[in-house]
C-alpha positions in Angstrom: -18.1 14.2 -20.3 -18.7 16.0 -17.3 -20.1 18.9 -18.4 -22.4 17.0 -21.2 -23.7 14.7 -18.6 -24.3 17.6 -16.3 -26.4 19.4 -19.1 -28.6 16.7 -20.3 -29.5 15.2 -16.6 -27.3 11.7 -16.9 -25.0 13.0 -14.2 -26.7 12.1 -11.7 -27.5 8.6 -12.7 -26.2 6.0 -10.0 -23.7 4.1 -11.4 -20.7 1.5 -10.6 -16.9 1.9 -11.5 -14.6 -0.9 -11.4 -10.8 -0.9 -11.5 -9.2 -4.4 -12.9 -6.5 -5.7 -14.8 -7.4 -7.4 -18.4 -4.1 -9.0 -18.0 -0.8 -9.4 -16.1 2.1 -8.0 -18.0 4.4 -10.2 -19.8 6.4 -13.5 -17.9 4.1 -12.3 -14.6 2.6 -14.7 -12.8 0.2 -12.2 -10.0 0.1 -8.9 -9.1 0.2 -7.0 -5.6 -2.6 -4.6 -4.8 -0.6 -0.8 -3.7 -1.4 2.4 -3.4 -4.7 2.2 -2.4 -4.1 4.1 0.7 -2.3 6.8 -1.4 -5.9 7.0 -3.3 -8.3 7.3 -0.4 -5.5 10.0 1.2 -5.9 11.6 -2.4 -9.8 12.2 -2.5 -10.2 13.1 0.9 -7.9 16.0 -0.5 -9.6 15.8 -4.0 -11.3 20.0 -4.6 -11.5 22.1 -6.8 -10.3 25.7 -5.9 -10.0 29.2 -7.7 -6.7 28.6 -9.1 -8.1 25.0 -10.6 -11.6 26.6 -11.8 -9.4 29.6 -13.3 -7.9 26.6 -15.8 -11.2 24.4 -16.3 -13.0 27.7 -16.7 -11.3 27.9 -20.0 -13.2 25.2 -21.6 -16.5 24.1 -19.4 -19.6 26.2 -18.9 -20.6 28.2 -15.9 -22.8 25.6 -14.6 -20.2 22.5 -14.5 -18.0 25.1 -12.5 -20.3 25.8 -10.1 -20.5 22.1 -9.5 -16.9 21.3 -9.2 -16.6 24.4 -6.9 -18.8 22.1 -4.9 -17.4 18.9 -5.0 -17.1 16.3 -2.9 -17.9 12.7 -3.5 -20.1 11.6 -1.9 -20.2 8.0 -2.8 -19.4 4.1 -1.6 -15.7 2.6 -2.6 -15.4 -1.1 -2.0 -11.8 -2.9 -2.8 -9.3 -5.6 -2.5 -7.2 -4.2 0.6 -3.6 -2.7 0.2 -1.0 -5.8 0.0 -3.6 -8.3 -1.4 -2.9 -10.4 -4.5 -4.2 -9.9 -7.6 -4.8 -11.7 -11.1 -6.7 -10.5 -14.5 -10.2 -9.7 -14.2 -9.8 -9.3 -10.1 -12.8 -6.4 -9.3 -9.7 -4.4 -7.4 -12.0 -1.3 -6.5 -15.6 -0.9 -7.0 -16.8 2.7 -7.2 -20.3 3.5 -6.5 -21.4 7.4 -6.8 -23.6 9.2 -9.4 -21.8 9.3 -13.2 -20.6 12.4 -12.2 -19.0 11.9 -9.1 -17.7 8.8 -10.4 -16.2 9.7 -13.8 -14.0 12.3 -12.5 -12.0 9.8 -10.2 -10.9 7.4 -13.2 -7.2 9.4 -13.7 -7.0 9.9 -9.6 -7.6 5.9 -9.3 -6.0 5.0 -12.1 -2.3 7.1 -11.9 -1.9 6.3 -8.1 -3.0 2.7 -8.4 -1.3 1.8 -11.6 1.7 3.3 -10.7 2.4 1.6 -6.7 0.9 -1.6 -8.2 3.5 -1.7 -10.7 6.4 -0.6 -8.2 5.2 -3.5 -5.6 4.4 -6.1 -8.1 8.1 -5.6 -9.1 9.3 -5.7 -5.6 7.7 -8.5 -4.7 9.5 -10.9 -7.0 12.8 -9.2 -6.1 12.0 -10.3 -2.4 11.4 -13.7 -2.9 14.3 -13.7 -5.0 16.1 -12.9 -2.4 15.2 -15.6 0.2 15.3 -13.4 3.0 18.1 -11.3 2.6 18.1 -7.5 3.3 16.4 -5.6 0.7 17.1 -1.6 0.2 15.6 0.7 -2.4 17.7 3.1 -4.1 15.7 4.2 -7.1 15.2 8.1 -6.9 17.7 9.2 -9.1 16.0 6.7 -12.1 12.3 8.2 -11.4 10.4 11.5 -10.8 10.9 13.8 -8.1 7.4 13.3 -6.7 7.3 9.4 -7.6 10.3 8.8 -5.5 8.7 8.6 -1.8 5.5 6.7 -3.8 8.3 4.2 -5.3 9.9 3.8 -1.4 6.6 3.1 0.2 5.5 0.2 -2.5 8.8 -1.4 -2.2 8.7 -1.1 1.5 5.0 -2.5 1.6 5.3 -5.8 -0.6 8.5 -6.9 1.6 11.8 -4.5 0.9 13.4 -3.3 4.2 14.4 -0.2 4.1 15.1 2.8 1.7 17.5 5.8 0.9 14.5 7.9 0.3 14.4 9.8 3.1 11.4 11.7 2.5 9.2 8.4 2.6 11.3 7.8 5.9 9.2 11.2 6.8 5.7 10.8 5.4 5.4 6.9 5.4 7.9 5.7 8.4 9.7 3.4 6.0 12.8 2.5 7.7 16.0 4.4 6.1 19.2 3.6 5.3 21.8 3.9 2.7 25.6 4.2 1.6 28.3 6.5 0.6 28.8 7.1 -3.4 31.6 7.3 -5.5 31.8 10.7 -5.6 32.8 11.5 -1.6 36.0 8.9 -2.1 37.0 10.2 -5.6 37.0 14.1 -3.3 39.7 12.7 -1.1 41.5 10.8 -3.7 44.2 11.7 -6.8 44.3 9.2 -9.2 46.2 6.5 -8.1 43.6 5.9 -5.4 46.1 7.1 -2.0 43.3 9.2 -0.6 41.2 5.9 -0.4 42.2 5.6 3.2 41.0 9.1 4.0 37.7 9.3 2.8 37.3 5.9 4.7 38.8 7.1 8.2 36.1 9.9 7.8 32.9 8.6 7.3 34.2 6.5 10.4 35.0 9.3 12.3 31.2 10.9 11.6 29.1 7.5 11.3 31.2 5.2 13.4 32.7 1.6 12.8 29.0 0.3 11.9 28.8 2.0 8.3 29.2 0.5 5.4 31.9 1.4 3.5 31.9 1.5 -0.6 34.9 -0.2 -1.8 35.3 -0.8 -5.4 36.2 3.1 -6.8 39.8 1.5 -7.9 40.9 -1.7 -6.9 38.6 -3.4 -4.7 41.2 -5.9 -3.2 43.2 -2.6 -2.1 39.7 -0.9 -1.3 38.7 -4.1 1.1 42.3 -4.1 3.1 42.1 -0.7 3.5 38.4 -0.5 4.6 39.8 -3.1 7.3 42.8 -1.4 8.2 41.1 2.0 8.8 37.6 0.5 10.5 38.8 -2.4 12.0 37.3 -5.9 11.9 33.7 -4.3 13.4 33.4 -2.5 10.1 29.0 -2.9 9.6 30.0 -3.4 6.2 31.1 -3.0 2.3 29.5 -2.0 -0.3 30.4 -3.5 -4.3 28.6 -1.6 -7.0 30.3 -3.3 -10.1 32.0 -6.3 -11.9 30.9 -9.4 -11.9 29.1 -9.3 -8.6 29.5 -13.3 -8.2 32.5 -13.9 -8.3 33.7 -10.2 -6.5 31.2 -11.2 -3.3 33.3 -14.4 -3.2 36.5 -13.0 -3.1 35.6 -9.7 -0.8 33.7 -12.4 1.8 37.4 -14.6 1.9 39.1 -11.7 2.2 37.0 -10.0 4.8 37.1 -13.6 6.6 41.1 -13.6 6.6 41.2 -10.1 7.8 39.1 -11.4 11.3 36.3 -9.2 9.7 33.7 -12.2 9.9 30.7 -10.2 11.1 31.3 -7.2 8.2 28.0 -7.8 5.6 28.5 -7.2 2.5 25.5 -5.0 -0.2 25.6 -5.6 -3.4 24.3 -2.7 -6.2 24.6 -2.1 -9.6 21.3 -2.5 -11.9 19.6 -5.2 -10.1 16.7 -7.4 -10.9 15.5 -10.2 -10.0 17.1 -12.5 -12.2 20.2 -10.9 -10.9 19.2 -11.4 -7.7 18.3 -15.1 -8.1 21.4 -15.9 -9.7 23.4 -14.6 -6.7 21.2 -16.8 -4.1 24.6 -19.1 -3.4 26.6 -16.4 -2.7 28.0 -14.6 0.2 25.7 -11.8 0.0 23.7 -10.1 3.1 22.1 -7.4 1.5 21.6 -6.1 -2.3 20.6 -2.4 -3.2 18.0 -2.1 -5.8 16.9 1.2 -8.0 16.6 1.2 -11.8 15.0 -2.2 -12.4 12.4 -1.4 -9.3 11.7 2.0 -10.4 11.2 2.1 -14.2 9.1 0.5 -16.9 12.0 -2.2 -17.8 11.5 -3.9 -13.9 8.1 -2.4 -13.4 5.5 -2.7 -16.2 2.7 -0.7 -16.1 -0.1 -2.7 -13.9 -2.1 -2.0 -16.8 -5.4 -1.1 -14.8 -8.1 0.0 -15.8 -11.3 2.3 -14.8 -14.2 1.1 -16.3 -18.2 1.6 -16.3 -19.9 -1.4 -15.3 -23.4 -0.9 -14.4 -26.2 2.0 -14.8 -29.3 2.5 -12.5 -28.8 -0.9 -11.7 -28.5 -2.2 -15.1 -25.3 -3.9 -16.3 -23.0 -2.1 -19.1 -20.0 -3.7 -21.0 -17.8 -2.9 -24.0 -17.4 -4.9 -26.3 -14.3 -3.7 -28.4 -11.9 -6.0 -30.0 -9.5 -7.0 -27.1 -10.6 -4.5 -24.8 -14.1 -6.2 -23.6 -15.0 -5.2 -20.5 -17.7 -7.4 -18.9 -20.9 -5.5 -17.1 -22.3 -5.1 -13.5 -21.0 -4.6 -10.1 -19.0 -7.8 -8.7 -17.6 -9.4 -6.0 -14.9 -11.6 -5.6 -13.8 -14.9 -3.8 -10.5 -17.0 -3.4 -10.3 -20.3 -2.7 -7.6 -22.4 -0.8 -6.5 -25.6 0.5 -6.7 -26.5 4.0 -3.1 -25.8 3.9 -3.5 -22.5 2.5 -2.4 -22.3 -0.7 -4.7 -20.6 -2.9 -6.3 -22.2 -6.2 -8.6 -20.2 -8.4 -10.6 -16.7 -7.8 -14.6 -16.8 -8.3 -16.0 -13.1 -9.5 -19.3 -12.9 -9.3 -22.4 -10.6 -9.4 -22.9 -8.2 -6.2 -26.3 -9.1 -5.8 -26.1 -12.7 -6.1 -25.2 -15.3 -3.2 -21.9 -16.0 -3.1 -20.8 -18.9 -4.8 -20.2 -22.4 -3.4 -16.3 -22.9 -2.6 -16.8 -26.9 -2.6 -14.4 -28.7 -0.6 -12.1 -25.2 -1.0 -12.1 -22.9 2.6 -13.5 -19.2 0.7 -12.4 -16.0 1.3 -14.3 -12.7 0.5 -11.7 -10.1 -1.2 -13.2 -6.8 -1.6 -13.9 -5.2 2.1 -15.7 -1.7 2.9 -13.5 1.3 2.3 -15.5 4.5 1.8 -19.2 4.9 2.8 -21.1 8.0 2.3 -17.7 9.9 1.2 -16.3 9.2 4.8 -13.0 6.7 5.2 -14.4 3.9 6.7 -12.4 3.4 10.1 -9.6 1.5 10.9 -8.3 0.9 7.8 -5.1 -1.5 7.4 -1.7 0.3 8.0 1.1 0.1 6.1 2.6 -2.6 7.9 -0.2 -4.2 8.1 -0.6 -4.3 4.4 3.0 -5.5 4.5 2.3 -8.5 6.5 -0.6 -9.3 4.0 1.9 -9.3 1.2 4.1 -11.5 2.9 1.0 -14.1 3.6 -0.1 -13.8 0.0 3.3 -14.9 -1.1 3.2 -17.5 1.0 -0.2 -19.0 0.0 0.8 -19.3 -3.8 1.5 -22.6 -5.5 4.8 -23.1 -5.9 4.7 -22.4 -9.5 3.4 -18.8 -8.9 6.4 -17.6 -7.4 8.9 -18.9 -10.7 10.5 -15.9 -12.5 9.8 -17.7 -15.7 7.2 -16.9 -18.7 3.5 -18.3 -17.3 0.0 -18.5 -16.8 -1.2 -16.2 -13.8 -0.6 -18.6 -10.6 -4.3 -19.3 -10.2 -7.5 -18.9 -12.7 -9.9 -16.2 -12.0 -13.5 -17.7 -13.2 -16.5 -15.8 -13.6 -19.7 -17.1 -11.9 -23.4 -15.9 -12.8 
């Protein structure tokens, strides 16, 4: 495309991009905006060297190289911020830059966007699931390598607490934490379980009496008394990764309570989701660890974004294919709430037009300034405050919006010419 457009002069037509949703994946009832600070990191970064013209130089002409050897967009990028809600049809990014400029961007936008979307969307539910509890990621070992940190940030961003990743502790400054496995107690153990007590005494030794200790690698009434014995009643906590989590939290939190252990917490793991999660609400649980669910396509569903082209010189352009219709020109977007704050129904709208009358509803513009000229624009939310904007946005949906059940989207999204 890029090298056509480049030859016949349409490259350089001004156009707009937009990134939006046709739809919320199945049983959803909104979507949270992530990764969008990932993406504007991402094209600052976004050139094409020798070793990357070497590759393209295969297939394109001399003429598209020399324009990718000088690339830089150059454009405007306007979007919903980092942590903000989102339904179908929500304009989430609007990018403004010749065809050329633009049209390179769509897998960039699309593959960071689509990918923390999905991660935080998932999260988010989880959260509220878990009515405040302590929330820790744990899904590295159930994605890729380079998604991991990505994954840890999302989760961490629409209202997790911490993860065991720590190389988003590193780049990000999500706070870390995590447990011992299986593995280090089955080193110090033969099969009948009697190095239990050694494998215990030494992750006190190193971490001290505030660790969490993973009990349930043979008999988990043995593993809890033991735990105890070694640690003493200050033990930070115990960790039960299998069973019927239920009913074991019940027992374990008696037991613990009988032992003078009150203060121990106890983290529940073991494939996690939110349904799991809402079903253990009544129980004695402070803390759950989540990773497959969160991480992969069965918890997260794609976001299903897309990155289309919406207007030409000015002119508005739309598909019109069966089921994937696309409407034309630039837009804006409002949402409107209640004087108490919850939110009822999003107004897109044309750019250029005024924007639309709110009624008796207090309005709120959605898409804010994030790229002029091909320069960040400054002072751009941070990941905490994205975090808090999550957190708000929960807060501000009807109450129907937050129910893990099959639904409509938590508020309409109405188009206004």
């Amino acid at each position: 495309m890029l090298a056509a457009a480049l030859a016949d002069g349409s490259g350089s037509r001004r156009c707009s991009f937009e990134v939006f949703a046709r739809r919320l994946p199945d049983g959803r009832r909104y979507g949270v905006v992530a990764g969008t600070a990932r993406l504007l990191d991402a094209l600052a970064r976004f050139r094409f060297g020798e070793p990357e013209l070497e590759i393209v130089g295969k297939f394109l002409d001399e003429r598209t190289l020399d324009w990718l050897r000088n690339y830089r967009f150059s454009g405007d990028i306007d979007g919903y911020r980092e942590g903000e809600l989102y339904f179908p049809g929500s304009p989430i990014l609007t990018v403004r830059a010749t065809f050329a400029e633009g049209v390179l961007l769509e897998t960039l936008a699309l593959s960071i966007l689509n990918h923390d979307s999905a991660i935080a969307s998932a999260a988010a539910r989880m959260v509220s699931a878990a009515d405040g509890r302590t929330m820790i990621e744990m899904g590295s070992r159930r994605t890729h390598e380079i998604a991991a940190p990505a994954s840890s940030r999302a989760a961490y961003l629409a209202g997790f607490t911490a993860t065991s990743n720590l190389e988003a502790v590193r780049r990000y400054g999500v706070p870390g934490t995590g447990t011992s496995a299986h593995a280090f107690v089955l080193l110090h153990s033969d099969t009948d379980g009697a190095g239990e007590a050694e494998a215990f005494r030494t992750q006190v030794e190193v971490q001290g009496v505030g660790t969490t200790l993973l009990v349930d690698t043979y008999d988990i009434t043995e593993g809890v008394k033991t735990a105890i014995e070694v640690a003493g009643p200050e033990l930070g906590g115990v960790r039960i990764d299998s069973g019927d989590l239920g009913v074991l939290a019940r027992q374990v939190r008696q037991q613990l309570d009988d032992l003078g252990a009150t203060k121990t917490k106890i983290v529940l793991s073991g494939d996690l989701d939110e349904y799991a999660i809402a079903a253990l609400r009544a129980e004695p649980v402070d803390a759950y660890g989540v990773g497959t669910s969160l991480v992969t396509g069965s918890g997260a569903p794609t976001a299903d974004m897309v990155y289309k082209l919406v207007e030409v010189d000015g002119v508005p352009v739309a598909k019109r294919s069966s089921h994937k219709e696309s409407r034309g020109g630039t837009k804006r977007a409002v949402r409107l709430s209640r004087d108490t704050g919850t939110i009822v129904e999003e107004l897109i709208f044309p750019a250029a037009s005024p924007q639309p009358d709110g009624g008796e509803f207090q309005s709120r513009e959605l898409q804010t300034p994030l790229v002029r000229g091909g320069e960040l624009v400054p002072e751009l939310p941070t990941l905490e405050q994205s975090r808090e904007l999550v957190a708000s946005g929960l807060v501000s949906l009807p109450w129907e919006g937050l129910k893990l059940s099959r639904g409509e989207p938590a508020i309409p999204t109405t188009y206004s010419s």
